[in-house]
N, C-alpha and C positions, 0 to 999 in steps of 0.2 A: 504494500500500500504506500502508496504518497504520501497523500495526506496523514500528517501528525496526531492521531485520535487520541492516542492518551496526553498529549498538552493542549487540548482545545482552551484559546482563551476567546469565552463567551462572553465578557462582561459588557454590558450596554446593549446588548445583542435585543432585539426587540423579542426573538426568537426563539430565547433562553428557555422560555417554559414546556417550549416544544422539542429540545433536544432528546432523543434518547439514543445514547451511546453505544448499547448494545445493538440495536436496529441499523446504525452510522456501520459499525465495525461489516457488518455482512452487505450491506450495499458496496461501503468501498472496498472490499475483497471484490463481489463480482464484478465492479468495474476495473480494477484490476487484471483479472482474468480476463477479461472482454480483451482491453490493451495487450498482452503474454496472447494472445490469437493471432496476431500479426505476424509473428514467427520469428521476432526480433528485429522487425522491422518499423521505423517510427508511423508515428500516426502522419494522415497526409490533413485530415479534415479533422477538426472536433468544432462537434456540436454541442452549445455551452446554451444549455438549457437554465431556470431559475432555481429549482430545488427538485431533490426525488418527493413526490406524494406521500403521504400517510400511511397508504396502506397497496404499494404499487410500485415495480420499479421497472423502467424499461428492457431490462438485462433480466428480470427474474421471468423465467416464465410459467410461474405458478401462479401469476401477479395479473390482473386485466388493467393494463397501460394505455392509458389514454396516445399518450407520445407514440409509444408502439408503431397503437392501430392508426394513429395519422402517418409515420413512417411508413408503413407495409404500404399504405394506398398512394402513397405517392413516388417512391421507390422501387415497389414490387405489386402495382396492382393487381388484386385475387392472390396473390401469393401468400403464401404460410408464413412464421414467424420464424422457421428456417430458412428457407427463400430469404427473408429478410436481413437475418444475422449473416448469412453466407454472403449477400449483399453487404452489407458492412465492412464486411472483412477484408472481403476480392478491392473494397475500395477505401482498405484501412481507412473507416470513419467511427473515430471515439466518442463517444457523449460524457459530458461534463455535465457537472450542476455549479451553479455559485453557489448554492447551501445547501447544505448538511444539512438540515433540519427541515419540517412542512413548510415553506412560510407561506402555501396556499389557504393556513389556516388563520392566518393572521385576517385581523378585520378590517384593515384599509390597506392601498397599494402604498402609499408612505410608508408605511412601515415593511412591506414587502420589500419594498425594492434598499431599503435601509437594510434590513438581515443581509440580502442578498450580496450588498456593498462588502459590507461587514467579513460575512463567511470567506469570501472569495480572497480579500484582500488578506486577511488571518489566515487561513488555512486553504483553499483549493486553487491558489495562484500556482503552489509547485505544482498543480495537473499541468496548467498551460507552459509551465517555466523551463519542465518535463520534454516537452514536445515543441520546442519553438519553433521549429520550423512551419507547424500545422497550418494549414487553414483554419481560421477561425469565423464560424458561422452558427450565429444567434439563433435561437428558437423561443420566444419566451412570449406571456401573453402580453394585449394591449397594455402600453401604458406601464409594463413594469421592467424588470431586468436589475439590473444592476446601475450607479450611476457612472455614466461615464466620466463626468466631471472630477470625481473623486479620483476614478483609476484610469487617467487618461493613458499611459500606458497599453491597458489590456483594449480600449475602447480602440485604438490607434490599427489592433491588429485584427478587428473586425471586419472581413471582407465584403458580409452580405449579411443582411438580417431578414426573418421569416416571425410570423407572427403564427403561435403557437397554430391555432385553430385554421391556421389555413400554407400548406408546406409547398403551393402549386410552385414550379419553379425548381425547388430543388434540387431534384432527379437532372435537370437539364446543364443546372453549376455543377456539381460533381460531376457528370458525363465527360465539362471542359476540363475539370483538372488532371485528366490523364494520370489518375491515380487507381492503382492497383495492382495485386501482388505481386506482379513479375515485376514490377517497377519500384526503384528507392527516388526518393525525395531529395 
């Protein structure tokens, strides 16, 4: 794992009450494992979504992921959730989260996209820091994300942004970036 789970510093975190560490530790194993698929080959794309759900992860497939099944239909329409990850892979694209935590459970987008800040910059910068070469492209809903103001940095290396509920588009950027297995970055 990358990310530092046993020195998480939460404080000011709007998000704080939604942490649960044991749930953090298995999500970023399987996103881990997702990354060790590539076959030691870096990521070409990551997709820096805002948080994994409550009760849902797009890597788990025991899990009904919203992300997922907008993934599958626009990547792999009618395709299976194999089809889809086999897609991923042939076109090494990693998903990130800025938070560790729900913060879809939070009750206003200020405070969403504050955790979101927060997480990313504290802890899940080494994903991107990891992989800098990537493509970096956004998935997150209206109106939230992360600020960019804050992390102009990570904002800078933004190439393309998609808005959660609607992915039309993306299949056609990653087609351009001529990324896949037989191919290094």
């Amino acid at each position: 794992m990358l990310t530092n789970i046993s020195n998480l510093n939460c404080v000011s975190c709007p998000a704080l009450r939604l942490r649960d560490v044991e749930r953090i530790k298995v999500v970023e194993r399987m996103r881990t494992q997702a990354l060790e698929k590539f076959g030691g080959k870096s990521a070409c794309i990551i997709l820096l979504c805002e948080s994994t759900p409550a009760h849902a992860f797009v890597y788990d497939l025991n899990s009904n992921s919203n992300l997922r099944k907008n993934l599958r239909k626009e990547l792999v329409p009618g395709g299976s959730d194999e089809a889809l990850f086999t897609y991923l892979n042939n076109h090494r694209i990693w998903i990130v989260d800025c938070a560790l935590c729900p913060v879809h459970l939070l009750k206003n987008n200020t405070d969403k996209r504050s955790a979101a800040t927060i997480c990313l910059e504290r802890h899940n910068v080494v994903n991107l820091q990891a992989e800098k070469n990537a493509k970096l492209v956004t998935i997150f809903p209206v109106h939230r994300g992360f600020k960019k103001r804050d992390l102009p940095s990570i904002a800078q290396r933004v190439i393309i942004n998609f808005p959660f509920s609607n992915l039309a588009g993306l299949k056609e950027f990653v087609e351009s970036q001529r990324c896949n297995s037989s191919e290094d970055i």
